[in-house]
DRENDO-1510 file (C-alpha; in Angstrom, 1 decimal, always signed):
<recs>
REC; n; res; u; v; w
REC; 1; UNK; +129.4; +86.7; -22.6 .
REC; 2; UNK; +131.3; +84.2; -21.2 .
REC; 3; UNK; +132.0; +82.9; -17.7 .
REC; 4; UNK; +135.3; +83.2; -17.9 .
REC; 5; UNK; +135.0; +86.7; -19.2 .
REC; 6; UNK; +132.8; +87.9; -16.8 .
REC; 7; UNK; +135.2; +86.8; -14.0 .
REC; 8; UNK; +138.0; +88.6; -15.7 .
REC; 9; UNK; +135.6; +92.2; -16.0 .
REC; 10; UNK; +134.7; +91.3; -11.9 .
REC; 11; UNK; +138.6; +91.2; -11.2 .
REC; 12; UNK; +139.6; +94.0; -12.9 .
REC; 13; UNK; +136.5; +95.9; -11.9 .
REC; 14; UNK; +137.7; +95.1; -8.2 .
REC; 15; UNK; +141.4; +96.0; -8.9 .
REC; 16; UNK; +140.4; +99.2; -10.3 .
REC; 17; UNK; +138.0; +100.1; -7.5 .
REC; 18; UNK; +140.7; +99.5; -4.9 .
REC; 19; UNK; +143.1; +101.7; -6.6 .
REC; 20; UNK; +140.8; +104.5; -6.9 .
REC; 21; UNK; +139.8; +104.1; -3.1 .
REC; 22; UNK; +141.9; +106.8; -1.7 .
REC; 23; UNK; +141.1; +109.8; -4.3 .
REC; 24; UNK; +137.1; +108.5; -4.2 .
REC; 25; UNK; +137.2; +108.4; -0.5 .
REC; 26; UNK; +138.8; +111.6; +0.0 .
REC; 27; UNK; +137.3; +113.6; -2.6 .
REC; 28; UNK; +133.8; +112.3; -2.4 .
REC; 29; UNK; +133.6; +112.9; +2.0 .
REC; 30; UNK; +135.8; +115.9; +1.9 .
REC; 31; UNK; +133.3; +118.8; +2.9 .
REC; 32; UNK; +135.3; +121.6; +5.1 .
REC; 33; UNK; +131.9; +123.6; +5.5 .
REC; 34; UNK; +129.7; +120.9; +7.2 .
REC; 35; UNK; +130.0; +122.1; +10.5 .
REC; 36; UNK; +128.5; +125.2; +9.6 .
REC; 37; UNK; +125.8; +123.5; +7.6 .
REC; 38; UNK; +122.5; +125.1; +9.7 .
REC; 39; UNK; +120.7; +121.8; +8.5 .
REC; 40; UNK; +123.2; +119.5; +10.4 .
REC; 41; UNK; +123.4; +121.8; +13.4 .
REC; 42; UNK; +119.8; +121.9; +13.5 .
REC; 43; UNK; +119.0; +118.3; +13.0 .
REC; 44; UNK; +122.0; +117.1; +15.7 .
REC; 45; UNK; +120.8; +119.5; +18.9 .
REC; 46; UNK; +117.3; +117.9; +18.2 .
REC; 47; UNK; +118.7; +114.6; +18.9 .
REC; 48; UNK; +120.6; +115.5; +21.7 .
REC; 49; UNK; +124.0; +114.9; +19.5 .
REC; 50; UNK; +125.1; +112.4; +17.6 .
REC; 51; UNK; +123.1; +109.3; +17.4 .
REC; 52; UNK; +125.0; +106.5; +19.2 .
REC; 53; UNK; +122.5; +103.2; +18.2 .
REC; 54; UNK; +122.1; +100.0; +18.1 .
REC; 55; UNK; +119.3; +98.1; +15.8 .
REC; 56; UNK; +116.5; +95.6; +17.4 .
REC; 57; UNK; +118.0; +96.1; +20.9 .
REC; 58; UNK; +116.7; +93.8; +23.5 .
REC; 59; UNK; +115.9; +95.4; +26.6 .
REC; 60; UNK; +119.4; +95.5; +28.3 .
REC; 61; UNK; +119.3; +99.2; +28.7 .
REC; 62; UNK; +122.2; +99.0; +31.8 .
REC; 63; UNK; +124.5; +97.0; +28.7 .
REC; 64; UNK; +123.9; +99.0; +26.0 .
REC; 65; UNK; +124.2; +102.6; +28.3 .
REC; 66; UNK; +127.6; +100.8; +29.4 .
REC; 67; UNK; +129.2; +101.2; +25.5 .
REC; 68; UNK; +127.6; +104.6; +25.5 .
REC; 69; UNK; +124.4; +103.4; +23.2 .
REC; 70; UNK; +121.7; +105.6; +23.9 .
REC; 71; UNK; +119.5; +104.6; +20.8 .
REC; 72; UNK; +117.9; +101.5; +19.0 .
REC; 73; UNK; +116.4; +101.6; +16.3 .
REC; 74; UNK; +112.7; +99.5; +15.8 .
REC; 75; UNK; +110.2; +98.7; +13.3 .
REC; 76; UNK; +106.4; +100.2; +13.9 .
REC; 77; UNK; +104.0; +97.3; +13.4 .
REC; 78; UNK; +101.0; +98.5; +11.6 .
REC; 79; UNK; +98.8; +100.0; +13.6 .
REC; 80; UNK; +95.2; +99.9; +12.2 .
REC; 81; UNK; +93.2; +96.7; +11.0 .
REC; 82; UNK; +90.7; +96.7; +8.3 .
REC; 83; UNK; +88.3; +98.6; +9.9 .
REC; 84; UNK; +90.4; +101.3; +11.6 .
REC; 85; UNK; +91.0; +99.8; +15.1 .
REC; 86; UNK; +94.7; +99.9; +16.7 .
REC; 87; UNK; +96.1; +97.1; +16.7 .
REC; 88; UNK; +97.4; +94.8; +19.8 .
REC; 89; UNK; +100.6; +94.6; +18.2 .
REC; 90; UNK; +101.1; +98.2; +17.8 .
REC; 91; UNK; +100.0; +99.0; +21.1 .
REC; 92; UNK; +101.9; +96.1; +22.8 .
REC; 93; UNK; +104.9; +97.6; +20.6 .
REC; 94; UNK; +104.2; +101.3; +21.9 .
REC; 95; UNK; +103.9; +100.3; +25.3 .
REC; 96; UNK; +107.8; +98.4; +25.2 .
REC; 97; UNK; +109.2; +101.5; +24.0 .
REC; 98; UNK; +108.0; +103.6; +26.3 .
REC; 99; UNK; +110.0; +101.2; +28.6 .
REC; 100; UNK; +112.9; +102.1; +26.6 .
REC; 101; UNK; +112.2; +106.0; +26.8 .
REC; 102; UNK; +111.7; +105.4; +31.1 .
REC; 103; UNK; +114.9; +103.6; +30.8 .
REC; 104; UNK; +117.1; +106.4; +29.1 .
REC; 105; UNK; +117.0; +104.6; +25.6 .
REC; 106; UNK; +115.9; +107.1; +22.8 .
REC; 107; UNK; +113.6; +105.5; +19.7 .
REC; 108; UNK; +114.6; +105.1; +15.8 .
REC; 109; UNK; +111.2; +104.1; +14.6 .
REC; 110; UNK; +110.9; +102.7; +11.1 .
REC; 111; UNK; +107.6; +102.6; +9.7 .
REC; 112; UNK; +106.1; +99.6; +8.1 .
REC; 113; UNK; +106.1; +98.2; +4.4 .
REC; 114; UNK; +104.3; +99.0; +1.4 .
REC; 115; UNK; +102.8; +95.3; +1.9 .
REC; 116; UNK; +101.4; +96.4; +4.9 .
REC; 117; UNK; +99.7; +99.2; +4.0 .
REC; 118; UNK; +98.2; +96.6; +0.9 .
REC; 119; UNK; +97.0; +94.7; +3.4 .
REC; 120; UNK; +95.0; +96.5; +4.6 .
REC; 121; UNK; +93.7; +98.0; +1.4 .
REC; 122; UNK; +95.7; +100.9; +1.0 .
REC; 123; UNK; +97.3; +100.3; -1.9 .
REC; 124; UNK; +100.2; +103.7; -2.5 .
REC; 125; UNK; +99.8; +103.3; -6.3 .
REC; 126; UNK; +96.4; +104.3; -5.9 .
REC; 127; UNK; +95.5; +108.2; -5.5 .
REC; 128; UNK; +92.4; +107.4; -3.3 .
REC; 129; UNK; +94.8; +105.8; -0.2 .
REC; 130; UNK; +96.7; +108.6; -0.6 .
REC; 131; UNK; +94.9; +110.8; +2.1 .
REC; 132; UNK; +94.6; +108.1; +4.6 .
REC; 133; UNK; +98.5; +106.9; +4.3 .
REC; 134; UNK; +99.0; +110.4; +4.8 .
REC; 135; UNK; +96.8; +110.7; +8.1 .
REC; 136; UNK; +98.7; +107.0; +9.1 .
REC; 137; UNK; +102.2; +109.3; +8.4 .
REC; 138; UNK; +100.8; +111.9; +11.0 .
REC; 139; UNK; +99.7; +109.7; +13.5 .
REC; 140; UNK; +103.1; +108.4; +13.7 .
REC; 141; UNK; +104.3; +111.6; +14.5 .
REC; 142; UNK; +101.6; +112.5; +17.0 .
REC; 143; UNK; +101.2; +109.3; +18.8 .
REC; 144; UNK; +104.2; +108.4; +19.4 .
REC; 145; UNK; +106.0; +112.2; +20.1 .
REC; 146; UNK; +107.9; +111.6; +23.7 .
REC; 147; UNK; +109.2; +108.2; +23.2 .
REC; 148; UNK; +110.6; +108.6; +19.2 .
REC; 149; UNK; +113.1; +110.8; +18.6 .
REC; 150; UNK; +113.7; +109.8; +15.0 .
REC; 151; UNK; +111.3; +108.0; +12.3 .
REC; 152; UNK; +112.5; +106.6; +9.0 .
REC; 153; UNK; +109.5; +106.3; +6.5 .
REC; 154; UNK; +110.1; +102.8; +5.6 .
REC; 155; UNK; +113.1; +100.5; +4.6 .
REC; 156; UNK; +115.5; +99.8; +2.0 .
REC; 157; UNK; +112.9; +100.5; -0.8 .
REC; 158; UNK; +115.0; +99.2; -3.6 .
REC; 159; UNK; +115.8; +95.4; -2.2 .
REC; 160; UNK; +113.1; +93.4; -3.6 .
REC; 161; UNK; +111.8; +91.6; -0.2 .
REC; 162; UNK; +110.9; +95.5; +0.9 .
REC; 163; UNK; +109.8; +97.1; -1.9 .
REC; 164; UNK; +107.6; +94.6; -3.2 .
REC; 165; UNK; +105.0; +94.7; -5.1 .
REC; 166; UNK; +105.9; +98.7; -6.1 .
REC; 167; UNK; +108.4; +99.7; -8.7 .
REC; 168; UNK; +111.3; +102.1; -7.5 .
REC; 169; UNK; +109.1; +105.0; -8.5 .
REC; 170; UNK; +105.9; +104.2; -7.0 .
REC; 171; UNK; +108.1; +103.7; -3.5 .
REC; 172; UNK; +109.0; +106.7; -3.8 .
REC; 173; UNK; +106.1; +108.5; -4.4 .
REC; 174; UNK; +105.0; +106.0; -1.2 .
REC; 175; UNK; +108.1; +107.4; +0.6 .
REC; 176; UNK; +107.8; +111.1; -0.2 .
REC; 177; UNK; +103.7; +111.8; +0.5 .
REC; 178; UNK; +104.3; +110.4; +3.9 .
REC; 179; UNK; +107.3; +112.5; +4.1 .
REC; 180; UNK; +105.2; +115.5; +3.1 .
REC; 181; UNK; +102.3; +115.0; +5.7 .
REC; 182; UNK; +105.0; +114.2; +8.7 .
REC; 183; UNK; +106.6; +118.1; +8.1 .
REC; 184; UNK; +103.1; +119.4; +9.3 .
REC; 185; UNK; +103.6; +117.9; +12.6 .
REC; 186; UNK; +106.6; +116.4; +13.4 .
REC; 187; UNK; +107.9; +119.0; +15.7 .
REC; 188; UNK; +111.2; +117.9; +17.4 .
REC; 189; UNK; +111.3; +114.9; +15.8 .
REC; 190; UNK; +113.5; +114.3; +12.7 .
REC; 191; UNK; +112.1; +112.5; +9.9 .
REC; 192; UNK; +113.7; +110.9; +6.7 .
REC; 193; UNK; +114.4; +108.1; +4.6 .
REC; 194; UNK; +117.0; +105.2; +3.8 .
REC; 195; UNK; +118.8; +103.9; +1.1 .
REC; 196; UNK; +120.2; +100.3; +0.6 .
REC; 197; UNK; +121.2; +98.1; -2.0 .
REC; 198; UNK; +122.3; +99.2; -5.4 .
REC; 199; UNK; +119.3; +101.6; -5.5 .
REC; 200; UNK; +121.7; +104.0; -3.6 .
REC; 201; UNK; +122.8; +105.1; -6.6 .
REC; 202; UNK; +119.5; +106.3; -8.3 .
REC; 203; UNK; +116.5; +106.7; -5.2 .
REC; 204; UNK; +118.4; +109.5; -4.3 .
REC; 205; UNK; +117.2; +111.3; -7.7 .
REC; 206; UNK; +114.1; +110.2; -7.5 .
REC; 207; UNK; +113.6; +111.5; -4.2 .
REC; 208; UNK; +115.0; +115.1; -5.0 .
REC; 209; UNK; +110.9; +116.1; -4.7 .
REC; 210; UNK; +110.2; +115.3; -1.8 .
REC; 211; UNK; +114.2; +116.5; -0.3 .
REC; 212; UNK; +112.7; +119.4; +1.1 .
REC; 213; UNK; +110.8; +117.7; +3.6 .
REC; 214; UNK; +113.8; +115.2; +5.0 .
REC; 215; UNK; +115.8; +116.3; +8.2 .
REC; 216; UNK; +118.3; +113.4; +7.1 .
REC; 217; UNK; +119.1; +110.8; +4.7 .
REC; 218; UNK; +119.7; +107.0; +5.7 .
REC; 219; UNK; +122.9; +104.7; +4.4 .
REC; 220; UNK; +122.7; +101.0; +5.3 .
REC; 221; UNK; +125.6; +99.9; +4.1 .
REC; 222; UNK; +127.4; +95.9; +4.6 .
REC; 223; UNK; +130.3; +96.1; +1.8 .
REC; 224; UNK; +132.2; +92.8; +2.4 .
REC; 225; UNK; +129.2; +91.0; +3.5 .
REC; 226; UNK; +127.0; +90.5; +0.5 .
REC; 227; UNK; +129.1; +91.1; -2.2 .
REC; 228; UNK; +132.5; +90.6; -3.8 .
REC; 229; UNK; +133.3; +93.9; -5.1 .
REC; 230; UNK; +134.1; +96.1; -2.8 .
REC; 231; UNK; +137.0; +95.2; -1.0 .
REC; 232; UNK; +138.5; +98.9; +0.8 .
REC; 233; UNK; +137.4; +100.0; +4.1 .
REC; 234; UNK; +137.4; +103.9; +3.0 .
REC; 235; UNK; +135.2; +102.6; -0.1 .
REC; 236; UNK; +132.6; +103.6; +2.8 .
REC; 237; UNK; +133.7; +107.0; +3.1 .
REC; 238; UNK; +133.7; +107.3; -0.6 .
REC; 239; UNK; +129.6; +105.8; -0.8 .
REC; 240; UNK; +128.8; +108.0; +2.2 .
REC; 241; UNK; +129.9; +111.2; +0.7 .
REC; 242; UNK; +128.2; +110.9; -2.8 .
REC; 243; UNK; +125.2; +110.4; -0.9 .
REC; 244; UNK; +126.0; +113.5; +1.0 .
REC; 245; UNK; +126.7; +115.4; -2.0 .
REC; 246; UNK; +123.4; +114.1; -4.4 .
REC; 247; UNK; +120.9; +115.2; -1.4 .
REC; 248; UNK; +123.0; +118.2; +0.4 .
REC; 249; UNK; +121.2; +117.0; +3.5 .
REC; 250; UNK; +122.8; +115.2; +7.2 .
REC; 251; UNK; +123.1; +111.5; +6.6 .
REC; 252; UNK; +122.7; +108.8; +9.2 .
REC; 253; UNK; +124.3; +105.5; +8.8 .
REC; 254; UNK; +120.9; +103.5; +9.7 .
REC; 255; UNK; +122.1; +100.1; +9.4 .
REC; 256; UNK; +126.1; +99.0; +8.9 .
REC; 257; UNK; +127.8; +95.8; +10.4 .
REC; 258; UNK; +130.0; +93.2; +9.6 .
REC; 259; UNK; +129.3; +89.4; +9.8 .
REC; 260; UNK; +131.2; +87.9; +12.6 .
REC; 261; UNK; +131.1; +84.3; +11.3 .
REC; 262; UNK; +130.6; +82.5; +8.0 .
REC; 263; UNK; +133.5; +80.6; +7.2 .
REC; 264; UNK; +133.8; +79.5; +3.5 .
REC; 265; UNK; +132.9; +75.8; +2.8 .
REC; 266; UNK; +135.1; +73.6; +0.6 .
REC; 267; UNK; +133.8; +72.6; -2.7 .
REC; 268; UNK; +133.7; +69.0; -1.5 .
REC; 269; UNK; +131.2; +70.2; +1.8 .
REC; 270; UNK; +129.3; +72.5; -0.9 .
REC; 271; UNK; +128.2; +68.7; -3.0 .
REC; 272; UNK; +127.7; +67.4; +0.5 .
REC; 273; UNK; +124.4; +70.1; +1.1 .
REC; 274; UNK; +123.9; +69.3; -2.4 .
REC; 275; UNK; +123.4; +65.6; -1.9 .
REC; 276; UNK; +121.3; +66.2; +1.2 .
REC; 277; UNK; +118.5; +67.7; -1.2 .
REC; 278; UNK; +119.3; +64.5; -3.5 .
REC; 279; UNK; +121.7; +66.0; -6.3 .
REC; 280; UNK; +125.0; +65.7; -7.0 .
REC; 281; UNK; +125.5; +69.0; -8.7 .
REC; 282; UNK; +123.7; +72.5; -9.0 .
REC; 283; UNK; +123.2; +71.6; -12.6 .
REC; 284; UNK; +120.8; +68.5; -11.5 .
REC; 285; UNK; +119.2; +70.6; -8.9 .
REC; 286; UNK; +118.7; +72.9; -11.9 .
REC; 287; UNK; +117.5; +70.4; -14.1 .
REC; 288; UNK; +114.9; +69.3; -11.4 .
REC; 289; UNK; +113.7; +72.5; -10.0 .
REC; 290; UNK; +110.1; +72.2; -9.4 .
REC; 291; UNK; +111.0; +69.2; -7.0 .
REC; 292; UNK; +113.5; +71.2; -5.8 .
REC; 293; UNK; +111.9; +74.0; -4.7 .
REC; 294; UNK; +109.6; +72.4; -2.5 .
REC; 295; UNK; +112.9; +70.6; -0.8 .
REC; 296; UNK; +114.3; +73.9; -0.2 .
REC; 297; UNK; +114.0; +75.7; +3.7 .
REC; 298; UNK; +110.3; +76.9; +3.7 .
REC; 299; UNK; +111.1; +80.2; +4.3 .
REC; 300; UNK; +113.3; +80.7; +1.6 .
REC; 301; UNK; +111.1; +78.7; -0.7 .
REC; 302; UNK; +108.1; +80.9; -0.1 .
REC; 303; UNK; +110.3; +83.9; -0.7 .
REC; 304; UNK; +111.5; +82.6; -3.8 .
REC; 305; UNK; +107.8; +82.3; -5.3 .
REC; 306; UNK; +106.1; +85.3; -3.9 .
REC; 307; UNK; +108.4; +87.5; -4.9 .
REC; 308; UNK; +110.0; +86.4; -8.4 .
REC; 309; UNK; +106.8; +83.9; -9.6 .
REC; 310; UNK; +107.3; +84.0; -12.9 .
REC; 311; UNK; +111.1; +82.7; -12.9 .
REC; 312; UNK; +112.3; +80.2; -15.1 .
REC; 313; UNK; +114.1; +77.1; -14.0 .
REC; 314; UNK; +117.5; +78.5; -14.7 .
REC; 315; UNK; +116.5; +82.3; -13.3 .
REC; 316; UNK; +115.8; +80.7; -10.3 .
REC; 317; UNK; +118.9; +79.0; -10.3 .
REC; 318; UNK; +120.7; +81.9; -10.9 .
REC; 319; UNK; +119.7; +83.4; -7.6 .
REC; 320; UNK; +119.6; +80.3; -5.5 .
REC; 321; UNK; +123.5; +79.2; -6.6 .
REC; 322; UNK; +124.9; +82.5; -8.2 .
REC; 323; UNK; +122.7; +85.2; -6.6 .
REC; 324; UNK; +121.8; +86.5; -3.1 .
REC; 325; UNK; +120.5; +83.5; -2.2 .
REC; 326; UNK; +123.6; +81.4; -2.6 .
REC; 327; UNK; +124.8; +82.3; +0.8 .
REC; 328; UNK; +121.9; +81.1; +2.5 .
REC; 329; UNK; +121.8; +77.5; +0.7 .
REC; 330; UNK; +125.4; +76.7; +1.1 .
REC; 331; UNK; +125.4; +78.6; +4.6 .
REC; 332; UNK; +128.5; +79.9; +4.2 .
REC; 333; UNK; +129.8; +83.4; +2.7 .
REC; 334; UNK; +130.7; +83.0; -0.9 .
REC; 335; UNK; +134.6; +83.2; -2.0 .
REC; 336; UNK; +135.3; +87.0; -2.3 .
REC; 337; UNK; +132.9; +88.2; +0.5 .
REC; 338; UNK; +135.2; +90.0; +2.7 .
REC; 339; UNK; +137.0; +93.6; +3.1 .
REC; 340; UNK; +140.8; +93.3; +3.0 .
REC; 341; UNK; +142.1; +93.1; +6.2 .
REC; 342; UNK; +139.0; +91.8; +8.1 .
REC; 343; UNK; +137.8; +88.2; +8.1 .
REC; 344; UNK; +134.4; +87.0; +9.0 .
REC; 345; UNK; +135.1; +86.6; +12.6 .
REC; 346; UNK; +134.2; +88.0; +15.7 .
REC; 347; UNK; +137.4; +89.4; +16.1 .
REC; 348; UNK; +137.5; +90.7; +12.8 .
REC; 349; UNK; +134.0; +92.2; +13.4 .
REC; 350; UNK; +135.9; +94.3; +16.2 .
REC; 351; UNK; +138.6; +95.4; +14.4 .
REC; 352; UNK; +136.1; +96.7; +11.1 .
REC; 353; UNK; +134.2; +99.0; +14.1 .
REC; 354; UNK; +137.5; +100.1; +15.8 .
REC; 355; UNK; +138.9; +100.9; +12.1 .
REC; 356; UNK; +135.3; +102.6; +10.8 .
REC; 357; UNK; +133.4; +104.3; +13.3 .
REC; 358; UNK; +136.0; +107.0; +14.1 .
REC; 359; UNK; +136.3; +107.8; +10.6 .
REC; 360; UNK; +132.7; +108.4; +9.9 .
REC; 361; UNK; +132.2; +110.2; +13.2 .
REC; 362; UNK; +135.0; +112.8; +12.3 .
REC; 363; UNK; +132.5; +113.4; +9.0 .
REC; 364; UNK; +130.4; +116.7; +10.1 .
REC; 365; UNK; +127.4; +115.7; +8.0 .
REC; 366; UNK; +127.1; +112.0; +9.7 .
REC; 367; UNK; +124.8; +113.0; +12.8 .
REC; 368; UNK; +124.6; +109.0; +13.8 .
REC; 369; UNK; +125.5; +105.9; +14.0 .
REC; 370; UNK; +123.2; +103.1; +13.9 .
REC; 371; UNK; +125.1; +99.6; +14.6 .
REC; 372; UNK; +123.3; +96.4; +12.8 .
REC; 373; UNK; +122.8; +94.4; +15.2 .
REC; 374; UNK; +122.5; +93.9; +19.2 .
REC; 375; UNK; +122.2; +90.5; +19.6 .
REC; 376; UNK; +122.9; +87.2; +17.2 .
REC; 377; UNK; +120.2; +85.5; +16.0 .
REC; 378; UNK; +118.8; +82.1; +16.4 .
REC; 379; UNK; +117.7; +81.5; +13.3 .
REC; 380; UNK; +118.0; +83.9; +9.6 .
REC; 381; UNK; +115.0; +85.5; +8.7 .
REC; 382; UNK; +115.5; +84.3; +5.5 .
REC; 383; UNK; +115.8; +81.3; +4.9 .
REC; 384; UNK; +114.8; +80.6; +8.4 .
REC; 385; UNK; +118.4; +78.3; +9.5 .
REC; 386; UNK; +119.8; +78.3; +12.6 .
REC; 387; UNK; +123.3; +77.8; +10.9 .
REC; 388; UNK; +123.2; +80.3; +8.1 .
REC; 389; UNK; +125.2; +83.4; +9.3 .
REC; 390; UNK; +123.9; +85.4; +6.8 .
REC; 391; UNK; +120.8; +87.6; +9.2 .
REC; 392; UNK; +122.3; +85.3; +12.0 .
REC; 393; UNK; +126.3; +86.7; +13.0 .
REC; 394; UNK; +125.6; +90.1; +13.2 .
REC; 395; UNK; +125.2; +90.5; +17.1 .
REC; 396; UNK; +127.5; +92.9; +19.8 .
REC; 397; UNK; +126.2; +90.3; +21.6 .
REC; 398; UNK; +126.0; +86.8; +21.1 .
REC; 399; UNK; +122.2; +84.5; +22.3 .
REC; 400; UNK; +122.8; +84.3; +25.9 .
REC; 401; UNK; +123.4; +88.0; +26.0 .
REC; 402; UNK; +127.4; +88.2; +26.5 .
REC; 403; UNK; +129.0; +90.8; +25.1 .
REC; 404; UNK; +131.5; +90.1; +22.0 .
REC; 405; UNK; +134.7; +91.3; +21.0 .
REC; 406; UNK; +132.6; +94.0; +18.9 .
REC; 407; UNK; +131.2; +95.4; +21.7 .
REC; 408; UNK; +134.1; +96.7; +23.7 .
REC; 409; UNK; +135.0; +97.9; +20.2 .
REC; 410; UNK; +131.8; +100.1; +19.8 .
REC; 411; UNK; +132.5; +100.4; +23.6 .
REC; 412; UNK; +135.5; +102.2; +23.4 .
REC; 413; UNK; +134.4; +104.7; +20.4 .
REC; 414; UNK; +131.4; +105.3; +21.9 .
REC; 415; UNK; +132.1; +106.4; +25.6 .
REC; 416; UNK; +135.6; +108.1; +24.5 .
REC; 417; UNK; +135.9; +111.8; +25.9 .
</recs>
């Protein structure tokens, strides 16, 4: 299929979407009955109401409790070694959030990666880890009960970096057993899973199993920041409510956000990073890959090969200058990578809160809102520069702490009577 082709399908695709938006959106989040749903009611008084939260929060508890945030949400480092000992990191990590708790902040915990557990040889496609990642799933529950209020069994399983090395199915057999040990002992605490990524559409189905066990279902959801087709604010509504309506169950939105910078770069500054690396083109950078590669940021490079090692030159090109990666080379969102009316700004990462939250709050099934992220970053986790927006523009605050036009936004949503 040709280029040219393809772009015409993408247009239309997008055209199509955005006329639909207003039938999907209403009749896909449309549920009259939700406030009666005993599950919701149920899973809401046990968090106090709805989840107001913020992701990786940084210790300013008097800040956050100002815009009526009375949650973060935080990874669980692994918490046993090789031979069974807790870790420093996991105690050094408990100990913090019990300074959250003291301070009035209430825990989201996210438990760790399949990777992890491989680590430490506990591999989830193997049926004789499967009693010990079930006593891990437990102790979660058990060690941590007074200072977590929620747990998500791990994260985005589905996006390659997360899921990796498992198959769809084998995460969610991973997800689901841990799911199942947790209901034995997870007493006020609510426990469930996330989706992300395009395997929204079928983890769902795969989890039906193991629905019986979930207080709630997660949505992280960033349309108009890493892709070009989805271009309609209420296309949210419309994602949110098939979710609601494939697992019947209360759904968080564990991770949403808006970049607040990332202007696009001009084709003439795109051949100037180019020619930094020593090319002139993408097709000689192609043409030259194994060189390269090892020019490429370090993080990003050692992502690259870990998780797609058998890639050809031109499959590696393919994500690196027409993929997710593209954003992190050129540093700079690609042409398309918006939601009408919003630009990549911090002021336009004010007005998408102001404009969204009140419309997924008036949703009965949403029992929380999880806001991605506190506080900028100094670097992307990624590909590890301090000038790629991509994991770096995220922030209600920006590095020395100051609040941004998004946070009196969440502010004023948030602490509304």
């Amino acid at each position: 299929m040709s280029d040219k082709l393809l772009a015409f399908l993408k247009k239309a695709l997008v055209i199509m979407l955005t006329l639909i938006t207003p039938f999907l959106s209403c009749t896909m989040s449309f549920e009259p009955l939700a406030r009666f749903d005993k599950e919701c009611i149920e899973a809401e008084e046990k968090i106090g109401g709805f989840m107001q939260g913020v992701c990786h929060a940084r210790g300013d508890y008097e800040l956050m409790k100002e815009a009526g945030i009375t949650w973060t949400r935080k990874d669980i480092p692994f918490p046993f070694d090789k031979d069974g000992n807790l870790t420093p990191s996991y105690l050094g990590w408990k100990a913090e959030m019990q300074e959250y708790a003291d301070n009035g902040i209430r825990i989201f915990a996210v438990t760790p990666y399949p990777e992890d557990y491989i680590e430490v040889g506990l591999d989830p496609r193997d049926d004789a880890s499967k009693q010990r990642i079930q006593e891990i799933a437990q102790f979660y529950c058990e060690d941590l009960r007074g200072i977590v209020g929620a747990i998500q069994v791990t994260n985005e399983m589905g996006i390659d970096r997360f899921t990796y090395p498992l198959t769809l199915d084998e995460a969610a057999y991973f997800i689901g057993i841990q799911l199942e040990a947790m209901e034995q002992v997870k007493g006020d605490i609510i426990v469930g899973y996330n989706l992300g990524g395009l395997s929204m559409v079928t983890l769902p189905f795969k989890m039906l199993k193991w629905n019986k066990y979930c207080d709630y279902v997660g949505v992280d959801l960033y349309l108009g920041s890493f892709e070009d087709i989805a271009k309609e604010l209420d296309q949210y509504l419309a994602i949110i409510g098939f979710v609601r309506k494939v697992t019947g169950k209360p759904i968080i939105m564990c991770e949403f956000g808006y970049i607040g910078y990332g202007k696009q770069k001009t084709e003439e500054e795109k051949v100037a990073i180019l020619q930094k690396y020593g090319y002139n083109s993408e097709a000689e950078a192609v043409a030259d890959m194994d060189n390269f590669m090892e020019k490429l940021p370090a993080d990003m490079r050692d992502e690259l090969k870990e998780i797609y090692p058998d890639y050809t030159a031109e499959q590696y090109g393919d994500l690196i200058f027409n993929g997710e990666y593209k954003s992190h080379f050129y540093c700079a969102l690609p042409d398309g990578y918006y939601l009408n009316g919003y630009d990549h700004t911090p002021e336009g990462q004010a007005k998408f809160y102001s404009d969204l939250l009140p419309k997924m709050m008036e949703l009965d099934y949403v029992i929380g809102a999880v806001i991605y992220c506190w506080e900028d970053d100094d670097a992307c986790y990624v590909c590890g520069q301090a000038e790629c927006p991509v994991e770096t523009g995220w922030g209600l605050v920006d590095l020395n702490g100051k609040p941004k036009p998004a946070y009196y936004a969440v502010k004023d949503i948030f602490t509304a009577e």
